[in-house]
N, C-alpha and C positions, 0 to 999 in steps of 0.2 A: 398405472400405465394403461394405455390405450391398446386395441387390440391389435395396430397395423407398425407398435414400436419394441423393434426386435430385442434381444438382451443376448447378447454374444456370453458364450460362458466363458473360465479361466482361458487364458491363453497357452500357460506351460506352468506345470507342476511347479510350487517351490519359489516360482519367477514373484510373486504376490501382485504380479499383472491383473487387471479387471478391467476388461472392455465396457462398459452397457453402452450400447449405441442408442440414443433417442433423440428425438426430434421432438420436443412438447409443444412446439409453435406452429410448426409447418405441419402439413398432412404430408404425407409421402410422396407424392406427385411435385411437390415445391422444397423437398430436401435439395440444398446444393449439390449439384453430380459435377465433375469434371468436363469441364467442353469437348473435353479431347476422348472421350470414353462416357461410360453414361455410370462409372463405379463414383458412392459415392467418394469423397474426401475425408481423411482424419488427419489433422497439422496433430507434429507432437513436436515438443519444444527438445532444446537439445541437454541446455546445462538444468540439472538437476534432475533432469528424467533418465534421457539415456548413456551421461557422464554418470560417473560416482561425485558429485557436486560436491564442493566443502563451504562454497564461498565465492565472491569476485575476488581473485589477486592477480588481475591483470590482462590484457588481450593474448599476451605472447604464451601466458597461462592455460592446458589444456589437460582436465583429467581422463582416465581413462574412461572405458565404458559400461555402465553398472550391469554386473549383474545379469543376464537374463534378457539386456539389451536384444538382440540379435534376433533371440528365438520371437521374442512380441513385435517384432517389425514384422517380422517372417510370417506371423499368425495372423496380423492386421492384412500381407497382402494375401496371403491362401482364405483369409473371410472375404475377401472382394474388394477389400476397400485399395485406392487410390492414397500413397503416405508421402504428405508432407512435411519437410522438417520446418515448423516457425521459427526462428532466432535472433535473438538479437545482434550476432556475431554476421561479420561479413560473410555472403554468401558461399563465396570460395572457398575460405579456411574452414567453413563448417564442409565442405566436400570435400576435400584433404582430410578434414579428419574422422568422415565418417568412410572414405577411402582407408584409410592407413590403419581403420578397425573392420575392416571389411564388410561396411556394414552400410554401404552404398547401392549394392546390388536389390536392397531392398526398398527405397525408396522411389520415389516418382519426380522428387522437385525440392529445391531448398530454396526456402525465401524471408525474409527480414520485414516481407509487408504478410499483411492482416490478409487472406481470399476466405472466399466465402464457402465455408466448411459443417462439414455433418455435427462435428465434434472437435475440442481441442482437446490433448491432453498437456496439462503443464503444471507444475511444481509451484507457480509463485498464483493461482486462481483461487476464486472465493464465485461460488455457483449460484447466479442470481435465480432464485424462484418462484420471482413474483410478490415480496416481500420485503422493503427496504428496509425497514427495522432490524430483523433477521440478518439480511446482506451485510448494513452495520456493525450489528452484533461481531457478523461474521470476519469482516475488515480488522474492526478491533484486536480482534481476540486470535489473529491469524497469525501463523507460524510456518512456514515452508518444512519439509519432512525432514531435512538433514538442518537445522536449526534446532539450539537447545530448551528456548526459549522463545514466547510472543517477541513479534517486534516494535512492540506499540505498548508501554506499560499503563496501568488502567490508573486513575489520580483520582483521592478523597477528595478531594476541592471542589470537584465538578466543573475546572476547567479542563478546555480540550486539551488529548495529551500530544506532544509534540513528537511528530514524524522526522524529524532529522535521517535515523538508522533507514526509515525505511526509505528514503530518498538518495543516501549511497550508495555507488556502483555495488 
């Protein structure tokens, strides 16, 4: 780590949250900030981070909120940052229902498109670092946290293995 990329500690006992906010590209001056404020941005995703995710069964389908949700929203805005929900769920219903877990008050903006952010946090990433092999590797051999299994089974043949799973909703 460099000397000017912060490392925020746990967020809440117990929660198994872990901020590290860094920027390996940007110098700090060229970190994205909010236009609207100069805090920077952290987008977190909704299903799988701060639902107790199982799976996709459906749009009308909404679990509730894992865990320890609340308090890491609450600790991402008292460190300064700026929190965006990324999702791929319409933007509405994602406000309804982080409304109806009260858990709106902590956010800044819900959005379905990509902005340009400090950090993302999300459930379905593989952390590129400069190493495509690795990243491969990393694709490969990837698993989402409440999945029991890769998605992607590895083949003696040395043909490529086929993505079907990972291509359904």
């Amino acid at each position: 780590m460099r000397d000017h990329d912060p490392v925020i500690p746990s967020v809440s006992e117990g929660s198994g949250a872990r901020v590290v906010a860094r920027s390996s590209c940007l110098p700090p001056a060229q970190v994205p900030r909010s236009a609207r404020d100069d805090k920077l941005i952290v987008c977190v995703d909704l299903n799988g981070v701060l639902d107790a995710y199982g799976g996709w069964q459906g749009p009308e389908h909404w679990d509730p909120p894992r865990e320890g949700a609340a308090e890491f929203l609450g600790s991402l805005r008292e460190h300064g940052f700026r929190v965006v929900i990324f999702t791929t769920r319409f933007a509405d219903d994602a406000k309804r229902w982080l409304v109806e877990h009260d858990l709106l008050q902590y956010v800044d903006e819900v959005t379905d498109r990509k902005p340009a952010a400090h950090v993302f946090v999300d459930d379905r990433a593989v952390c590129f670092r400069g190493d495509f092999d690795a990243t491969l590797n990393d694709v490969l051999s990837f698993s989402a946290h409440w999945e029991n299994q890769g998605v992607i089974p590895s083949r003696e043949d040395g043909e490529e293995s086929p993505a079907e799973n990972v291509l359904a909703p």
